[in-house]
Biopython code that builds the backbone (N, CA, C, O; Angstrom):
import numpy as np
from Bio.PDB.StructureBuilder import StructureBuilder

atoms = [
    (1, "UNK", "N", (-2.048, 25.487, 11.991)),
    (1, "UNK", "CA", (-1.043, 24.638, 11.385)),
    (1, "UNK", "C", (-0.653, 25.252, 10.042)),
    (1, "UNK", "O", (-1.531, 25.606, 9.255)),
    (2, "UNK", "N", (0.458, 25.367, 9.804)),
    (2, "UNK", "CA", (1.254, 25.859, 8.543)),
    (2, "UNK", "C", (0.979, 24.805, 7.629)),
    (2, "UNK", "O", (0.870, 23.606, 7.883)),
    (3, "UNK", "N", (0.849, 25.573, 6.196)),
    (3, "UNK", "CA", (0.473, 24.836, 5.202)),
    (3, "UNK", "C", (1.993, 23.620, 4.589)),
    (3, "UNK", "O", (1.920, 22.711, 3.762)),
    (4, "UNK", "N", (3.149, 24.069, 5.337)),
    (4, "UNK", "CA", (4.369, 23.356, 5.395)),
    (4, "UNK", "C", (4.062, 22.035, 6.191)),
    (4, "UNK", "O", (4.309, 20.951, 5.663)),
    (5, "UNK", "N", (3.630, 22.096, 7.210)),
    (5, "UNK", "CA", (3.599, 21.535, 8.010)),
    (5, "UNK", "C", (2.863, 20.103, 7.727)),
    (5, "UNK", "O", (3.212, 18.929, 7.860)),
    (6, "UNK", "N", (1.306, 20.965, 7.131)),
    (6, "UNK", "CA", (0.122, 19.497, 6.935)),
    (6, "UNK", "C", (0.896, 19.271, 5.986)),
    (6, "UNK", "O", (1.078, 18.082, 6.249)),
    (7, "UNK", "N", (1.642, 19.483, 4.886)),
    (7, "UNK", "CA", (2.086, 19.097, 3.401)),
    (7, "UNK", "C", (3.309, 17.971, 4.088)),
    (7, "UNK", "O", (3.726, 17.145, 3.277)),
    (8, "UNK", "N", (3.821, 17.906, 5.335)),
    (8, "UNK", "CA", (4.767, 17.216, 5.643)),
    (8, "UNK", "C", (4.093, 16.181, 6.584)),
    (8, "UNK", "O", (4.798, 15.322, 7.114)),
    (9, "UNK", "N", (2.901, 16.224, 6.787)),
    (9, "UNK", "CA", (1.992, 15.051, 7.326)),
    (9, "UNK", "C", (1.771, 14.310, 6.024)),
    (9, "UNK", "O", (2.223, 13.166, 5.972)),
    (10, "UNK", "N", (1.327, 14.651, 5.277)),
    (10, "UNK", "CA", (0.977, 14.644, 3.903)),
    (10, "UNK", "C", (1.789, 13.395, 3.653)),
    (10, "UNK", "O", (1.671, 12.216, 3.987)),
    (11, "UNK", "N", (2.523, 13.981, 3.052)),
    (11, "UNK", "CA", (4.100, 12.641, 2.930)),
    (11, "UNK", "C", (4.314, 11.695, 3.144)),
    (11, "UNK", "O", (4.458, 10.616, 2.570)),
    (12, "UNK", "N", (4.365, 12.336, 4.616)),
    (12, "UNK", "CA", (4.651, 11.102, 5.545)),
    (12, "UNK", "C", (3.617, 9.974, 5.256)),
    (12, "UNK", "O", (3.908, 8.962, 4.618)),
    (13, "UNK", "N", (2.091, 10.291, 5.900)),
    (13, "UNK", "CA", (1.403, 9.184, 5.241)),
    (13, "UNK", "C", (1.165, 8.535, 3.975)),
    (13, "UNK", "O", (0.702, 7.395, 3.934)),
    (14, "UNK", "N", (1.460, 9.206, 2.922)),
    (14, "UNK", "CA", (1.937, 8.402, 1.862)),
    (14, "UNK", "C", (3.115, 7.799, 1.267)),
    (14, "UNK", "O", (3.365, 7.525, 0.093)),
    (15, "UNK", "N", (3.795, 7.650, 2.353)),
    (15, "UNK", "CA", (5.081, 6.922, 2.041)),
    (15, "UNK", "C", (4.464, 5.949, 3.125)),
    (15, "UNK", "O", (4.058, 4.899, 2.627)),
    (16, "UNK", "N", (4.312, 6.050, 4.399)),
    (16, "UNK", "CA", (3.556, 4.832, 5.332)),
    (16, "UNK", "C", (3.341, 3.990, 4.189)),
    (16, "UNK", "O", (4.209, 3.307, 3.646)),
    (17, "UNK", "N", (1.919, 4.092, 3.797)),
    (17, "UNK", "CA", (0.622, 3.423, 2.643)),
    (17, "UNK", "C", (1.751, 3.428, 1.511)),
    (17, "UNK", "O", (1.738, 2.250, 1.152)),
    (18, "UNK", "N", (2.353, 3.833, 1.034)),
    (18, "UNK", "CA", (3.302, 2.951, -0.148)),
    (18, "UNK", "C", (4.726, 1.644, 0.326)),
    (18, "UNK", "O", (5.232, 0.906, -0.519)),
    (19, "UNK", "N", (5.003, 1.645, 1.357)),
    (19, "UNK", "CA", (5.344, 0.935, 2.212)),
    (19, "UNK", "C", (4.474, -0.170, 2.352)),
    (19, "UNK", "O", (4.898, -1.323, 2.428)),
    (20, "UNK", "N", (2.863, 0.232, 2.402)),
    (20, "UNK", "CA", (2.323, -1.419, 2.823)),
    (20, "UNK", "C", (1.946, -1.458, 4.013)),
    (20, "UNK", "O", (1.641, -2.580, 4.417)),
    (21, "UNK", "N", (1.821, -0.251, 5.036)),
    (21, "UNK", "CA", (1.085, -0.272, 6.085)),
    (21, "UNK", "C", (0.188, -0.359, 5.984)),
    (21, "UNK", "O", (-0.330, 0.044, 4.942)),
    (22, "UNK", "N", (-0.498, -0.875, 6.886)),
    (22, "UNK", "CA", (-2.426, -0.533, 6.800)),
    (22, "UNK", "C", (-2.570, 0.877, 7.373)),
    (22, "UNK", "O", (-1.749, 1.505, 8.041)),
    (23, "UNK", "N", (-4.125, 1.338, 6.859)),
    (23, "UNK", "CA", (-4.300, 2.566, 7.422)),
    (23, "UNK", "C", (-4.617, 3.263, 8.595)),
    (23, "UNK", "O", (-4.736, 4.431, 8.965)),
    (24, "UNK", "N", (-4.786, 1.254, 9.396)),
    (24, "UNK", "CA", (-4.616, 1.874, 10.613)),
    (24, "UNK", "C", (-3.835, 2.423, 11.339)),
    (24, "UNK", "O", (-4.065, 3.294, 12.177)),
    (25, "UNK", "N", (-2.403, 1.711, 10.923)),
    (25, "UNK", "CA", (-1.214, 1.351, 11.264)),
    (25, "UNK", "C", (-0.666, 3.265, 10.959)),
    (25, "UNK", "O", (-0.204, 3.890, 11.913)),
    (26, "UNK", "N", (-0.797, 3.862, 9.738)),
    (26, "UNK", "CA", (-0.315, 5.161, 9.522)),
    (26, "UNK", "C", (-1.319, 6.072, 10.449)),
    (26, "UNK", "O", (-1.013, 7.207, 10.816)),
    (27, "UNK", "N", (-2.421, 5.496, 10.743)),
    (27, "UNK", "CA", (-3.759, 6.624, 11.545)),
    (27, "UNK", "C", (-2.484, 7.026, 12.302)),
    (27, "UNK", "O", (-1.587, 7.807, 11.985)),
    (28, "UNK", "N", (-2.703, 6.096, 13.641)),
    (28, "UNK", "CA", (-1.794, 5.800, 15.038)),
    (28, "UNK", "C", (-0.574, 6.466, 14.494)),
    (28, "UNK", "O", (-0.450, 7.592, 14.976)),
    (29, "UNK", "N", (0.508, 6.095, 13.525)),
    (29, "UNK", "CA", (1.722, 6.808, 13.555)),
    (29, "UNK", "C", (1.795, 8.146, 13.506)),
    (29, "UNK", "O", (2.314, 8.875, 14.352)),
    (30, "UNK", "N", (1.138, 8.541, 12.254)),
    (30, "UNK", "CA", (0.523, 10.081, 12.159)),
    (30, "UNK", "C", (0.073, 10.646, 13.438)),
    (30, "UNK", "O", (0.655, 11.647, 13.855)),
    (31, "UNK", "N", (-1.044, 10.050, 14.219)),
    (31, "UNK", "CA", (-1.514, 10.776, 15.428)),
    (31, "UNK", "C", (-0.203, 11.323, 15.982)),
    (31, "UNK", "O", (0.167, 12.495, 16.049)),
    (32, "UNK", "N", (0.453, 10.140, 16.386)),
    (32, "UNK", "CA", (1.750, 10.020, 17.808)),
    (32, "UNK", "C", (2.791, 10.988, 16.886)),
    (32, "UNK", "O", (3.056, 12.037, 17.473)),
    (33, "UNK", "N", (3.273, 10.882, 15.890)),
    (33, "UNK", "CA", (4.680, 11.355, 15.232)),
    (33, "UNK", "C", (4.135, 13.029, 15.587)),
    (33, "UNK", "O", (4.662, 13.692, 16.481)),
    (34, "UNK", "N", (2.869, 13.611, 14.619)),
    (34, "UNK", "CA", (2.340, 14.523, 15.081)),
    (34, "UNK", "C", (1.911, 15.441, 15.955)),
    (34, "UNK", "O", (1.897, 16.671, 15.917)),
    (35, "UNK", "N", (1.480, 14.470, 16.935)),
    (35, "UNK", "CA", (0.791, 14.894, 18.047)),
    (35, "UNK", "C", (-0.335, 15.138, 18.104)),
    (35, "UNK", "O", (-0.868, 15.510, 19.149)),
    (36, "UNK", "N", (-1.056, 14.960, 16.814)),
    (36, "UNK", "CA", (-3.029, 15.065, 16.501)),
    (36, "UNK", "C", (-3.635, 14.173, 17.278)),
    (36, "UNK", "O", (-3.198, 13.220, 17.923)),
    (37, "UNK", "N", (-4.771, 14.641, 17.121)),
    (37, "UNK", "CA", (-5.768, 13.331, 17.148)),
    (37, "UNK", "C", (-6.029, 11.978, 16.279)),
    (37, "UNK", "O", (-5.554, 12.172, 15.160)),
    (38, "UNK", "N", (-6.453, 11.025, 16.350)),
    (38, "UNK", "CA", (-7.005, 9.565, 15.659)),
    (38, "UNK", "C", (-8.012, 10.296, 14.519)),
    (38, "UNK", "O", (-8.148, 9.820, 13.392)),
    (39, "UNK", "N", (-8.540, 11.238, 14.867)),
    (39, "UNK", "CA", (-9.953, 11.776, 13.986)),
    (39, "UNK", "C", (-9.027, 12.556, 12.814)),
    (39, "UNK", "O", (-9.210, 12.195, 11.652)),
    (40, "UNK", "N", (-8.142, 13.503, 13.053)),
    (40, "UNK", "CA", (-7.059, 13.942, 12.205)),
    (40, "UNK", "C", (-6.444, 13.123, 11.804)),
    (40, "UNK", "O", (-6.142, 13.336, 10.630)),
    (41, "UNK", "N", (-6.082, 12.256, 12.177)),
    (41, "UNK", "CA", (-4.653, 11.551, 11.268)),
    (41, "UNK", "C", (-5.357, 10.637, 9.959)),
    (41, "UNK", "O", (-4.871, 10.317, 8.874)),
    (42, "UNK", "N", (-7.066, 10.300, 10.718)),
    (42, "UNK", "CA", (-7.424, 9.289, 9.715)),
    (42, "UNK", "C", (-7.888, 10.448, 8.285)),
    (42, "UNK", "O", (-7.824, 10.173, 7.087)),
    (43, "UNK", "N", (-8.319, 11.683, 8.883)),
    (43, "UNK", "CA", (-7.895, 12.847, 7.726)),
    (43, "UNK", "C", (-7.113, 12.783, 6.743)),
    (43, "UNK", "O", (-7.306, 12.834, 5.529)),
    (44, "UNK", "N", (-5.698, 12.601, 7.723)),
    (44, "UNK", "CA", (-4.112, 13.005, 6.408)),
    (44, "UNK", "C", (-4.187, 11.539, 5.775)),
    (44, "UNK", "O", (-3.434, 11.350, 4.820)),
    (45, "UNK", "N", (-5.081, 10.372, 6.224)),
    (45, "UNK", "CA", (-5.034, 9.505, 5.889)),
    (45, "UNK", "C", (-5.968, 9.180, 4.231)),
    (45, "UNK", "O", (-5.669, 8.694, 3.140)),
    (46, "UNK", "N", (-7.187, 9.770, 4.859)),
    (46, "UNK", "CA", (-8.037, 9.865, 3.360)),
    (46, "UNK", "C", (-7.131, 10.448, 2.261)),
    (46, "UNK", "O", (-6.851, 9.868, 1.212)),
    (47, "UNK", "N", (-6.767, 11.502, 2.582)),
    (47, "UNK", "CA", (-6.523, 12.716, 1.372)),
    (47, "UNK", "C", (-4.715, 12.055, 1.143)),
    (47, "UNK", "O", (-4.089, 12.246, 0.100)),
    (48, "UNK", "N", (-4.331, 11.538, 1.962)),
    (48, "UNK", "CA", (-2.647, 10.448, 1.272)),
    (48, "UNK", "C", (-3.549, 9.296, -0.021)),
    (48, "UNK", "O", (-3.066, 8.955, -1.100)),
    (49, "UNK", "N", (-4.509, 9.019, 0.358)),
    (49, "UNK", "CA", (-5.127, 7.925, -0.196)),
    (49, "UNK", "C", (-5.559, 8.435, -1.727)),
    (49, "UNK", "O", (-5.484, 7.745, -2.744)),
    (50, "UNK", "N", (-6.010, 9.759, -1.642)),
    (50, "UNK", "CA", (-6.821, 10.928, -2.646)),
    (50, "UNK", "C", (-5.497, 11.156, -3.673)),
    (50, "UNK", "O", (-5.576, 11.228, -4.900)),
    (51, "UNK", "N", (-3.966, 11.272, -2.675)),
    (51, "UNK", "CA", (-3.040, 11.794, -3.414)),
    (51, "UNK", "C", (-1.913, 10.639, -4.130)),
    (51, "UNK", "O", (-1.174, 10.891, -5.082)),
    (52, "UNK", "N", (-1.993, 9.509, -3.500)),
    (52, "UNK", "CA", (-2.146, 7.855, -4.504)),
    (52, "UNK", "C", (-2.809, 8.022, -5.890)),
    (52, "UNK", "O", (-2.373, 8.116, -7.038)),
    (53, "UNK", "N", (-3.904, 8.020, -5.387)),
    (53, "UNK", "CA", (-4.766, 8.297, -6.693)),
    (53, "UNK", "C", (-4.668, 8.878, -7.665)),
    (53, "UNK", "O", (-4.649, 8.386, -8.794)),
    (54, "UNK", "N", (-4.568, 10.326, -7.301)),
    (54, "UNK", "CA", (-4.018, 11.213, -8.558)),
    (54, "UNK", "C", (-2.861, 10.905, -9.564)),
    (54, "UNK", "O", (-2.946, 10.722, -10.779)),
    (55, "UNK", "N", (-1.440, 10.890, -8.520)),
    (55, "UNK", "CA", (-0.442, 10.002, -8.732)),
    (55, "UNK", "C", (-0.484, 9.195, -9.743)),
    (55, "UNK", "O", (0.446, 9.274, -10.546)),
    (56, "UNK", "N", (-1.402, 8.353, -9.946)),
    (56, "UNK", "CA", (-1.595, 6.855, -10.902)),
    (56, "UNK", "C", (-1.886, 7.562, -12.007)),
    (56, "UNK", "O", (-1.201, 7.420, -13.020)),
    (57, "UNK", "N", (-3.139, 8.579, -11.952)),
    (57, "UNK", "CA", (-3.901, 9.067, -12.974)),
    (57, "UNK", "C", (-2.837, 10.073, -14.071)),
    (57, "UNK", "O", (-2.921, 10.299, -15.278)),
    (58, "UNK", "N", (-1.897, 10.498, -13.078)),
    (58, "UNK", "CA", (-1.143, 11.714, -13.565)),
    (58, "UNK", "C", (0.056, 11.064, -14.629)),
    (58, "UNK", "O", (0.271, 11.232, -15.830)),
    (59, "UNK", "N", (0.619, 10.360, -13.724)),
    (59, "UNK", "CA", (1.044, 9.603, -14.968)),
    (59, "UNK", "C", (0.933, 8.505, -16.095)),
    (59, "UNK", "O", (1.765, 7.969, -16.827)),
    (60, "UNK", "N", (-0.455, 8.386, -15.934)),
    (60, "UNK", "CA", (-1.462, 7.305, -16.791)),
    (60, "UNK", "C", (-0.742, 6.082, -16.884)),
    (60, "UNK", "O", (-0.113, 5.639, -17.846)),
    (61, "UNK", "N", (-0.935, 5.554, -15.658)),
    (61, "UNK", "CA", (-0.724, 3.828, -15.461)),
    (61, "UNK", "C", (-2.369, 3.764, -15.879)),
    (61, "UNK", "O", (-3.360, 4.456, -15.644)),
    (62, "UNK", "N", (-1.961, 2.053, -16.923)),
    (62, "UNK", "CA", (-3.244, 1.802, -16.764)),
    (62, "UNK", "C", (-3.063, 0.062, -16.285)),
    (62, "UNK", "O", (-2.023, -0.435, -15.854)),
    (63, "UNK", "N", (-4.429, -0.681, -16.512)),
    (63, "UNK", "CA", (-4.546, -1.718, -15.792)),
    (63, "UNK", "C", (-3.328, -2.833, -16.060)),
    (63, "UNK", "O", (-2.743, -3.525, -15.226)),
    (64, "UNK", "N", (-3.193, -2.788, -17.133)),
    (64, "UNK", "CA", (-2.358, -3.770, -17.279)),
    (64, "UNK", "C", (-1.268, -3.596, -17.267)),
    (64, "UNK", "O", (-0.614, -4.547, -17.695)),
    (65, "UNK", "N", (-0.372, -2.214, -16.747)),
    (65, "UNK", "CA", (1.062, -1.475, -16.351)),
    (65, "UNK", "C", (0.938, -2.216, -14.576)),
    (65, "UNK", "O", (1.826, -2.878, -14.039)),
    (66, "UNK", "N", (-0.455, -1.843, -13.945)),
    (66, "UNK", "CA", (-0.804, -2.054, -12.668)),
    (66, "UNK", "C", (-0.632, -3.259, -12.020)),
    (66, "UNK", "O", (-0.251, -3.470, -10.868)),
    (67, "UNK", "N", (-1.100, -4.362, -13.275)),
    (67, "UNK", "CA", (-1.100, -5.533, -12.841)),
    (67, "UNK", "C", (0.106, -6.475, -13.249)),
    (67, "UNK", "O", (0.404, -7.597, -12.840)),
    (68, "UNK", "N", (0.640, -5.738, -14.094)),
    (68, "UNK", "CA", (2.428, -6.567, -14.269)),
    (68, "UNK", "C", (3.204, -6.086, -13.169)),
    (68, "UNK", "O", (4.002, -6.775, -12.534)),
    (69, "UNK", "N", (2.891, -4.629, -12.923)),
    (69, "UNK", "CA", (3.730, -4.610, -11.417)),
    (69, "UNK", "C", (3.328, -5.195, -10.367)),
    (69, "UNK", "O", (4.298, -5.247, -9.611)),
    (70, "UNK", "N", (2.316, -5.731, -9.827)),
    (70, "UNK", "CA", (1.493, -6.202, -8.443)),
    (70, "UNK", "C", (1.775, -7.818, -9.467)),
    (70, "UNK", "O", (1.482, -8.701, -8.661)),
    (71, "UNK", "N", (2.022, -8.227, -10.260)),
    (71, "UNK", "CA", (3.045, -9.468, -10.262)),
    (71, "UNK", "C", (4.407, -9.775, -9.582)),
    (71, "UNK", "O", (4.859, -10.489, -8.687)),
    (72, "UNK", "N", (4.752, -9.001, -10.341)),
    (72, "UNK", "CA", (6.018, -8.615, -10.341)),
    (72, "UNK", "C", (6.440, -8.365, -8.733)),
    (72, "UNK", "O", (7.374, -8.965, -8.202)),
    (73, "UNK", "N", (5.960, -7.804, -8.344)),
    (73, "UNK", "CA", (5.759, -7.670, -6.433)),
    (73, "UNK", "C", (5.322, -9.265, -5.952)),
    (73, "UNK", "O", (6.137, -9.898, -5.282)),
    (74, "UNK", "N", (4.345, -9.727, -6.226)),
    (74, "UNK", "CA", (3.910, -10.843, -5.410)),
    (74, "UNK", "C", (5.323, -12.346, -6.355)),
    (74, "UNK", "O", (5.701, -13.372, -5.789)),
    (75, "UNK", "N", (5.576, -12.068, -7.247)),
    (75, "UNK", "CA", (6.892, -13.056, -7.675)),
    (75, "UNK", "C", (7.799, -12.631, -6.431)),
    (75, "UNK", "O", (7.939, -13.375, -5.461)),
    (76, "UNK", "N", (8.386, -11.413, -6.531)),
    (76, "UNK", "CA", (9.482, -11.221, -5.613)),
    (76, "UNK", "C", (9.448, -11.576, -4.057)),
    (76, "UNK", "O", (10.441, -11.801, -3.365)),
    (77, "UNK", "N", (7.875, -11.585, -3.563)),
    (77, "UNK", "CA", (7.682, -12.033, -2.090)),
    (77, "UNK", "C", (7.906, -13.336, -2.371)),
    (77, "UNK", "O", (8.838, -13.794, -1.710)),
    (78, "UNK", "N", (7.324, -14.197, -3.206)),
    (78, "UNK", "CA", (7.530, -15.628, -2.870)),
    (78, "UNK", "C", (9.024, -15.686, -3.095)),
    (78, "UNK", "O", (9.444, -16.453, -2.229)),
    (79, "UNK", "N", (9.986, -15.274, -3.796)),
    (79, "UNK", "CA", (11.043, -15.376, -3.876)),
    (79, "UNK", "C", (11.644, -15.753, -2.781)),
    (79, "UNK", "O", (12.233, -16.801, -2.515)),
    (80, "UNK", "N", (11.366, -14.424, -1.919)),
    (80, "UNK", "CA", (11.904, -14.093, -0.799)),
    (80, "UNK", "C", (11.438, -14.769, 0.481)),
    (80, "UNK", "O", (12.201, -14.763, 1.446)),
    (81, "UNK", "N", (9.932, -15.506, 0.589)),
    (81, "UNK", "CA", (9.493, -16.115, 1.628)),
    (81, "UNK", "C", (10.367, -17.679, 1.463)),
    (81, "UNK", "O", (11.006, -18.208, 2.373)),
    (82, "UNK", "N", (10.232, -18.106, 0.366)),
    (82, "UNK", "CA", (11.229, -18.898, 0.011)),
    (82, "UNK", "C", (12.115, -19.489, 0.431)),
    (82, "UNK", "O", (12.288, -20.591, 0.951)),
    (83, "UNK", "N", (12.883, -18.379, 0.074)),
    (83, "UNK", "CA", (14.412, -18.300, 0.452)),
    (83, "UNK", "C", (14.529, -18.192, 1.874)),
    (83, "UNK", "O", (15.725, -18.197, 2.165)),
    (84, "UNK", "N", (13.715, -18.087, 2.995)),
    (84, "UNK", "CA", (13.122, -17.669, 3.876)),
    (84, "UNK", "C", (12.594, -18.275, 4.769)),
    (84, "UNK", "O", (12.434, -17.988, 5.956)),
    (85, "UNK", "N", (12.162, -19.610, 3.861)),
    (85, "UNK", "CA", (11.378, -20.732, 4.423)),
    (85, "UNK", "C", (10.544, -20.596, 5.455)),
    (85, "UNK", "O", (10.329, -21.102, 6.557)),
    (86, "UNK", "N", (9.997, -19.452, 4.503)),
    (86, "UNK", "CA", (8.019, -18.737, 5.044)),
    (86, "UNK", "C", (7.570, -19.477, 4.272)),
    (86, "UNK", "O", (7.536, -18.973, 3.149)),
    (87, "UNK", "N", (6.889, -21.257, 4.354)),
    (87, "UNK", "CA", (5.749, -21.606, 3.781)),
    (87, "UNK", "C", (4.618, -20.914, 3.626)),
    (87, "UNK", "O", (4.143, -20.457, 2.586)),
    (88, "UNK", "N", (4.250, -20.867, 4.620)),
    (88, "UNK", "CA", (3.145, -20.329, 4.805)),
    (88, "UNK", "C", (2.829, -18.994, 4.110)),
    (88, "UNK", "O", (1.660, -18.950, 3.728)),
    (89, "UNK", "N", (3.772, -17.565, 3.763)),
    (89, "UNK", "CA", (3.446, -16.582, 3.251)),
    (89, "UNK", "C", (3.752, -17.002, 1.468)),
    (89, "UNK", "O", (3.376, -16.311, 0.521)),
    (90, "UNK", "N", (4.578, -18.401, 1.369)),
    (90, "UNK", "CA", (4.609, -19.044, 0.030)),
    (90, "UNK", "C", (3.335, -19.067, -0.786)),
    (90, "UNK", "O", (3.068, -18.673, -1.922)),
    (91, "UNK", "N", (2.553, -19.728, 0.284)),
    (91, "UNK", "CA", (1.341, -20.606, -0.567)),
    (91, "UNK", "C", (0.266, -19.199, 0.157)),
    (91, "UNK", "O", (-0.860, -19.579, -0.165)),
    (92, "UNK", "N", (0.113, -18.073, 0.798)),
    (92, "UNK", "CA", (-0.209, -16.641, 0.524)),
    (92, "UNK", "C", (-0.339, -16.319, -0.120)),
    (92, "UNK", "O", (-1.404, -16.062, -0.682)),
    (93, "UNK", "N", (1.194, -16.067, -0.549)),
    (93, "UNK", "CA", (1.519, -15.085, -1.956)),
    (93, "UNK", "C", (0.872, -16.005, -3.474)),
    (93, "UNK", "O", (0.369, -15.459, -4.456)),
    (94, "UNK", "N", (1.031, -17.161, -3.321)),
    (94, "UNK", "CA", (0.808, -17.635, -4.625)),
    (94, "UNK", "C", (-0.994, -17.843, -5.019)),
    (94, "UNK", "O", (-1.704, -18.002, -6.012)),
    (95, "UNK", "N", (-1.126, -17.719, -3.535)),
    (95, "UNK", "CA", (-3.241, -17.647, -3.439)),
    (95, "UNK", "C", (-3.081, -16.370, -4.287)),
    (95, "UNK", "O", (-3.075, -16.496, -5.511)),
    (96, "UNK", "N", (-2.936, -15.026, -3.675)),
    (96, "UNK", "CA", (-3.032, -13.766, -4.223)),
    (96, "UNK", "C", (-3.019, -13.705, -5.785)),
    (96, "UNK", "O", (-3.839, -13.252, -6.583)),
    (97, "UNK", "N", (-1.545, -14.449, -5.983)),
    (97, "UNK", "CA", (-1.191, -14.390, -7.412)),
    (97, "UNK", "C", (-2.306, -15.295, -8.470)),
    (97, "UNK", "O", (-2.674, -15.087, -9.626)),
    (98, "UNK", "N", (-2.490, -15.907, -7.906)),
    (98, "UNK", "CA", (-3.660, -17.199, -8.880)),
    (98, "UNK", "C", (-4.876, -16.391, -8.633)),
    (98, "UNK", "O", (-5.686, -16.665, -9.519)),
    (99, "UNK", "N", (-5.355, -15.505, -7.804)),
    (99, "UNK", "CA", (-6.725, -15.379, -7.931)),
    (99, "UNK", "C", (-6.298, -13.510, -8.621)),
    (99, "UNK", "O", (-7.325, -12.834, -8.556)),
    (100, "UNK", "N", (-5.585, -13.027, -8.960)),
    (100, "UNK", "CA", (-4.947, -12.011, -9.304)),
    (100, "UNK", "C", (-4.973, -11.985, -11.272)),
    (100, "UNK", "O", (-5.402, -11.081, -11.990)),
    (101, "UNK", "N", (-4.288, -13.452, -11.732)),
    (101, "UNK", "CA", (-4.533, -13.868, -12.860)),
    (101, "UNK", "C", (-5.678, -14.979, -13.256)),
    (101, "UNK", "O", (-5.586, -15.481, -14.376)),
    (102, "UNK", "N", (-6.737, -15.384, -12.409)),
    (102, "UNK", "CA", (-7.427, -16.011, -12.900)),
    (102, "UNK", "C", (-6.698, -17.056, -13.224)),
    (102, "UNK", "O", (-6.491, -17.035, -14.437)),
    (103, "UNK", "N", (-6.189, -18.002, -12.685)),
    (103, "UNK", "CA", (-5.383, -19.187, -12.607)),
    (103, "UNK", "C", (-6.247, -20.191, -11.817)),
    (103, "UNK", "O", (-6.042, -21.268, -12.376)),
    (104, "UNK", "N", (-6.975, -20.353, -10.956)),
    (104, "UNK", "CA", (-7.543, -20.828, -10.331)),
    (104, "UNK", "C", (-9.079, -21.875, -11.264)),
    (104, "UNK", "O", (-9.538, -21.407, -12.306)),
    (105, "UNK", "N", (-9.464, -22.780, -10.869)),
    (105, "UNK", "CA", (-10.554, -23.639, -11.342)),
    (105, "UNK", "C", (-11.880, -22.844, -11.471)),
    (105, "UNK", "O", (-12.357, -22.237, -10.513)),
    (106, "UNK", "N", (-12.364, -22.869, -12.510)),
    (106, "UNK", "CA", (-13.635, -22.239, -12.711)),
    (106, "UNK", "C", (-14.717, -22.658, -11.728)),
    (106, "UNK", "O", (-14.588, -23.825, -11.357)),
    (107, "UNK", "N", (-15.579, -22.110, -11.298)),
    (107, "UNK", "CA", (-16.700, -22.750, -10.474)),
    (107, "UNK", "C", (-18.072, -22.435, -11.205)),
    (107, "UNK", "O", (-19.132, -22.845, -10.734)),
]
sb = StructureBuilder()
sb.init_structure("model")
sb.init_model(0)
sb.init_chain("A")
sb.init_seg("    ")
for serial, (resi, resn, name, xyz) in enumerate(atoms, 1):
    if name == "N":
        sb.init_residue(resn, " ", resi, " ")
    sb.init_atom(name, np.array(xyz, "f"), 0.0, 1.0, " ", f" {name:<3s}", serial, name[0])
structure = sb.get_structure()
């Protein structure tokens, strides 16, 4: 395999996983789009995960850049479940968000 090639597996699974797939969900696509194996794809899968990572580090997000955006994301879903009249992913999203800011009743 050309080093073009894995670098374009590469990608691909990290745009999957920034999208919001699960990693199972990119394993399977990667395998099939590819033509690899499940044992390979969950490969391009670690090292997409490795290259997230760096990503964050490289341009020094830190926690609290991290967590106004993953607000800022879970505001816009309820927006949108909403508007949508997804109860159910309403009172989801707003679990996430309350246990996200510590909003929730002390125990």
């Amino acid at each position: 395999m050309s080093a073009a090639h894995a670098a374009d597996r590469l990608d691909a699974a990290v745009k999957l996983l920034l999208e919001g797939n699960s990693p199972h969900t990119v394993v399977a696509d990667i395998a099939a789009r590819y033509g690899c194996g499940k044992r390979q794809g969950r490969n391009v899968v670690a090292k997409a995960y490795l290259q997230i990572q760096q990503d964050v580090v490289d341009v020094g997000l830190d926690r609290k850049a991290l967590v106004a955006q993953t607000v800022h994301c879970l505001q816009a879903g309820m927006a949108q479940a909403l508007a949508s009249n997804q109860i159910g992913s309403v009172v989801g999203t707003a679990r996430e968000l309350r246990e996200l800011l510590g909003l929730g009743a002390v125990r």
